[in-house]
N, C-alpha and C positions, 0 to 999 in steps of 0.2 A: 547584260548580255543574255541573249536569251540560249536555253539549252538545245534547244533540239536542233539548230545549227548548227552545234558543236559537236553533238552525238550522231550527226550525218556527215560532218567531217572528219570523225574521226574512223566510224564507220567506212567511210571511202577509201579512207589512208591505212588502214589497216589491209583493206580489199586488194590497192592496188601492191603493199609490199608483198602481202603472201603471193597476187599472181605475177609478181616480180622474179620471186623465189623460183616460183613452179613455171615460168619461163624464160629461160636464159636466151632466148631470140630473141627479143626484146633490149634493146638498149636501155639502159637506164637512165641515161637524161629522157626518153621517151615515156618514162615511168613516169618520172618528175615532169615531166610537162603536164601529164595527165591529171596527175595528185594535183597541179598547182591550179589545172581549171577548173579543176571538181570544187579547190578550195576558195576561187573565185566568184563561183555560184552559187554558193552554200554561205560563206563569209561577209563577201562584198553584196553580193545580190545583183549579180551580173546575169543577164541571158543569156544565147547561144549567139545573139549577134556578137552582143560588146565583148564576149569572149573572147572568139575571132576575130575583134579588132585591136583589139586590147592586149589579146597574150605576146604577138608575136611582137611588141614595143617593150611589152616589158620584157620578152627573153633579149632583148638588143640593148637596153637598160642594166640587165643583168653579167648580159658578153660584157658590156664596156667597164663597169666594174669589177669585173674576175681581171678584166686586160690589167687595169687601173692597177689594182693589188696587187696582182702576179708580178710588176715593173716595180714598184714598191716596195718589194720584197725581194725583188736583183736588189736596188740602191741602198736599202737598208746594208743589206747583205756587205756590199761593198763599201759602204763608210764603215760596218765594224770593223772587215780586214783592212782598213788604210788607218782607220785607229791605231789596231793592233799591229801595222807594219811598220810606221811611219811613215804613212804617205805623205808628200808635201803637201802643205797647206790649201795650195790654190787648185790640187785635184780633189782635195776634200772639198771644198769650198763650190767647185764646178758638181760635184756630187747633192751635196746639200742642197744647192741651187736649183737642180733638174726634183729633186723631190719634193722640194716646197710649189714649184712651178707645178707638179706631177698631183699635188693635192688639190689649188686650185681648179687646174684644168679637171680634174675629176668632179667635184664639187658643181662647174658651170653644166659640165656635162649632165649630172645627175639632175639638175634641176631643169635643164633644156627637154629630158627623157619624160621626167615625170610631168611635164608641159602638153609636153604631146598626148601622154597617155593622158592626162586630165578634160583633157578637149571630148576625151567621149564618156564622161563621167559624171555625175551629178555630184553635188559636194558632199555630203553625208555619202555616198560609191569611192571619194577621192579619199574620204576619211577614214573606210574601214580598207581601202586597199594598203594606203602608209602601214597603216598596224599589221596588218595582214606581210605586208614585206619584212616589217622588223621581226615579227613573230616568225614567218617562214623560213628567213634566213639564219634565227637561232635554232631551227627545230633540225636544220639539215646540216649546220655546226656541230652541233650534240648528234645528231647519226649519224656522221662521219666522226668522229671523236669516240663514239663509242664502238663502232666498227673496228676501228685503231688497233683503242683497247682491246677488244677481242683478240683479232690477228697478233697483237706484241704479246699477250698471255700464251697463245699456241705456242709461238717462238723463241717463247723465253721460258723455261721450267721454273719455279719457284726455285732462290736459293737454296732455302734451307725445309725441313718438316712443318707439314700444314700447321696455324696455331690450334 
């Protein structure tokens, strides 16, 4: 891996949180849209075309799997309470049903997404984009996760005297 890709991407991701910080007119999926073309171009070796062609597939790739989770996380939700209530069998059964169905169908979709996106990619561009997603999406896991933490620290005093 070479460096100075990664010390330009981190350089840009630092750039865009501070003026993230220091402008609250700014949405912040606007933020992250930005951080993710800078890490686009920097990572994958994308230009200003395949950018433009390319980001706005993968934020619809992106929509479909937050849908995907977000209803995955109703149905989980709901077969723990029908566990924990005794729902009858065949509603749990219709529950379990819609989420194995709700994996698949996410799975065709994700691969139909990155289908498209690949068509304007070269294979070594398709290659570092994969990684570039698994990476991306743990780096905004852990900043959300850490943000959390923060906010439940303000909220919550320590029980007892610092150790």
């Amino acid at each position: 891996m070479k460096l100075r890709p990664v010390l330009a991407a981190v350089a840009i991701a630092a750039g865009v949180f501070a003026t993230a910080r220091a402008q609250d007119e700014r949405p912040a999926a606007e933020q992250m849209r930005r951080l993710f073309a800078a890490r686009l171009k920097a990572d994958v070796g994308l230009d200003d075309t395949q950018v433009a062609t390319v980001l706005p597939k993968i934020e619809a790739l992106e929509k479909a799997r937050r849908d995907t989770g977000r209803e995955r996380r109703r149905l989980v939700r709901e077969l723990r309470q029908g566990i924990e209530s005794g729902m009858p069998d065949a509603d749990l059964q219709q529950r379990l049903d819609a989420l194995d169905r709700l994996g698949q169908e996410g799975e065709r979709s994700t691969r139909a997404g990155l289908q498209e996106v690949d068509r304007d990619l070269t294979v070594p561009q398709r290659v570092r984009l994969r990684f570039l997603l698994v990476q991306f999406r743990d780096e905004m896991r852990r900043s959300i996760q850490d943000a959390g933490g923060i906010h439940r620290q303000r909220r919550s005093p320590p029980a007892g005297p610092p150790p």
